[in-house]
C-alpha positions in Angstrom: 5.6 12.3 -9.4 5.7 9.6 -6.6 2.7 7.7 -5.2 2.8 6.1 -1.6 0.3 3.9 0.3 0.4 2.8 3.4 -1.6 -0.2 4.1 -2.1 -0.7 7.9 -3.9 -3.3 9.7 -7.4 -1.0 11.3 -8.2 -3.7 14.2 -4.5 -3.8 15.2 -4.8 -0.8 16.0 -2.1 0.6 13.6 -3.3 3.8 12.9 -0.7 5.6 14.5 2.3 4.2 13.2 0.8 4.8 9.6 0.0 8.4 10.6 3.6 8.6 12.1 5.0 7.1 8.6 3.0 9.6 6.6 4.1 12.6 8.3 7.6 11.7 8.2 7.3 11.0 4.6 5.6 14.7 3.7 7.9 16.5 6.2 11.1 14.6 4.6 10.2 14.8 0.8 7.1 17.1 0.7 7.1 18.8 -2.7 8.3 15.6 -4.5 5.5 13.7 -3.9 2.2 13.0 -5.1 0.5 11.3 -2.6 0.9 9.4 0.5 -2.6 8.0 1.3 -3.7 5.8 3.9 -5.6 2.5 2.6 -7.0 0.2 5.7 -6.7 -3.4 6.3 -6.7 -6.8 8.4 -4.8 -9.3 9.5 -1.9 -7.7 11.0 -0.6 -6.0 7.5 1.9 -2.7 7.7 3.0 -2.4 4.1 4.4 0.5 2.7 4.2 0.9 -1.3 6.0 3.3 -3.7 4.7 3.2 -6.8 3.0 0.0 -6.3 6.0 -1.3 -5.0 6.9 -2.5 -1.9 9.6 -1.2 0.1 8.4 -2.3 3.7 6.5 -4.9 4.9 6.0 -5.9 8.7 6.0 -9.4 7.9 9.7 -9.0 6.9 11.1 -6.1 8.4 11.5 -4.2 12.0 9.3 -1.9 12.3 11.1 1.5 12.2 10.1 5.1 10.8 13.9 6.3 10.1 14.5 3.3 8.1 11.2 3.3 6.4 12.4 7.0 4.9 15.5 6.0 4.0 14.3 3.2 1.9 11.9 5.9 0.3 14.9 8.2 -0.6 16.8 5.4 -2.3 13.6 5.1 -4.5 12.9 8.5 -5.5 
């Protein structure tokens, strides 16, 4: 089964969009996932990981919750 993190930058205040991302990844694919667990972090980071691997990062993409779960389809 599939792993996700989402790494999200705490005094940024980023909570919410990682919150936002994890419930749109458990409504979307619920049953075929493992996990989708929150890890906190600094400096600004929003990275989303499937199986260790990245597939969004804030540093390179537009922030965007529709496009973060289509990127997770194509990888499941």
């Amino acid at each position: 089964m599939t792993e996700i993190e989402i790494e999200y930058c705490v005094p940024c205040g980023f909570l919410s969009r990682a919150a936002d991302v994890q419930h749109a990844l458990l409504s979307t694919f619920g049953e075929d996932l493992e996990a989708v667990t929150l890890r906190t972090g600094d400096h600004g980071v929003f990275v989303v990981r499937v199986d260790g691997e990245v597939v969004f990062d804030k540093a390179e993409d537009e922030y965007d919750v529709d496009g973060i779960v289509r990127t997770v389809r194509r990888r499941l």
